[in-house]
N, C-alpha and C positions, 0 to 999 in steps of 0.2 A: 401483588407485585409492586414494586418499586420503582416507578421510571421520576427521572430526574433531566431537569432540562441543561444541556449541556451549556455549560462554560467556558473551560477551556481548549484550546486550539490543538483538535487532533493530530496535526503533524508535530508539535510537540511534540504531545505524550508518544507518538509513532517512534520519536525520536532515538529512546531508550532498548538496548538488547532486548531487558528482561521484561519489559511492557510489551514487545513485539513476541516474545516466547511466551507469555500468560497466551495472547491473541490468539497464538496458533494452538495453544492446549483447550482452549476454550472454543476452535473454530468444529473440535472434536465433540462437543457438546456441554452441558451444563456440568460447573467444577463447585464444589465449597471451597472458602479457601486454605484449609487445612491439604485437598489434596494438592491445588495450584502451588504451593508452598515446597511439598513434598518434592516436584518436579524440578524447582529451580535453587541455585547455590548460593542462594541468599536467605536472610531470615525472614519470618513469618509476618515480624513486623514489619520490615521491607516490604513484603510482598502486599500487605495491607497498605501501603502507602504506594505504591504500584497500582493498586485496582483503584486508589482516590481518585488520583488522576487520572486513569483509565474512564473512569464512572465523569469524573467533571467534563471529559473530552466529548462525551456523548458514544464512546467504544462500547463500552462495558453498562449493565444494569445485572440491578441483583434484586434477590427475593426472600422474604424468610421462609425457610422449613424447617419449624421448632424450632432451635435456637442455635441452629447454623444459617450462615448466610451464603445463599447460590447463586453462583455468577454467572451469567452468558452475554453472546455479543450482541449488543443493540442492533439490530439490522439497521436502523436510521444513520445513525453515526458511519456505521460502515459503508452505507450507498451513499454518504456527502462525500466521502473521502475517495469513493470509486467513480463516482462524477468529475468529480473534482481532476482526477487521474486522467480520467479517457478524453476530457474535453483540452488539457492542456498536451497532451501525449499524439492523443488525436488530430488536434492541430499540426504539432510536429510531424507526425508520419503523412498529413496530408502537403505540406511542403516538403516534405522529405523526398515522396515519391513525385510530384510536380518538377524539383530539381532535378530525380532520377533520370527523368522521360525526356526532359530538354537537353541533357550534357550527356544523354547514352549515343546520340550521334556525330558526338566530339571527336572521340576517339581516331572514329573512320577517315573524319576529313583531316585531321592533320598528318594521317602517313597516305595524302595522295601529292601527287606534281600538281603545277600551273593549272593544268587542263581539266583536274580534278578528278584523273583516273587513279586506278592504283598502282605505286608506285612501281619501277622497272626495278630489277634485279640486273643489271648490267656489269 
């Protein structure tokens, strides 16, 4: 097997359609790339310069079997990029829901009166 130490900046290469549709035909298991090719509306060459970079991001590694080359997803690459995701996400949903909790009892106090009961229908 072939692993190669990554290079370039996975959100880059995340960046491109047809780099995110190889990901998800490849999340289905091990592809050559004759079939990954087959799948998408672009050329074979394309699609060879899609897995480069895929491969330099640290997404992709491949293998030989005889004298096709098989691709699958790096787990590495993929768990820096899902770290990566939950720690900045995770941060936001935890001020998200701190804002939630503090301004959920906004609402009530500005349709009450002076007194701070609820307001009269008179």
């Amino acid at each position: 097997m072939i692993e190669a130490r990554a290079s370039g900046d996975p959100f880059e290469a995340l960046g491109d359609p047809n780099r995110r549709h190889i990901l998800r035909l490849l999340s289905d298991g091990d592809k050559p790339v004759r079939e990954i090719a087959a799948a998408l509306p672009i050329s074979r060459p394309a699609v060879s310069r899609h897995l480069r970079l895929l491969k330099e991001a640290g997404l992709v590694a491949e293998h030989a079997q005889g004298t096709r080359r098989i691709y699958h997803l790096q787990e590495q690459g993929m768990h820096a990029v899902q770290a990566y995701l939950e720690r900045v996400w995770g941060d936001a949903a935890r001020r998200f829901r701190l804002l939630a909790e503090n301004t959920e009892n906004t609402d009530d106090t500005e349709n009450t009166d002076d007194t701070g009961d609820k307001p009269r229908n008179d």
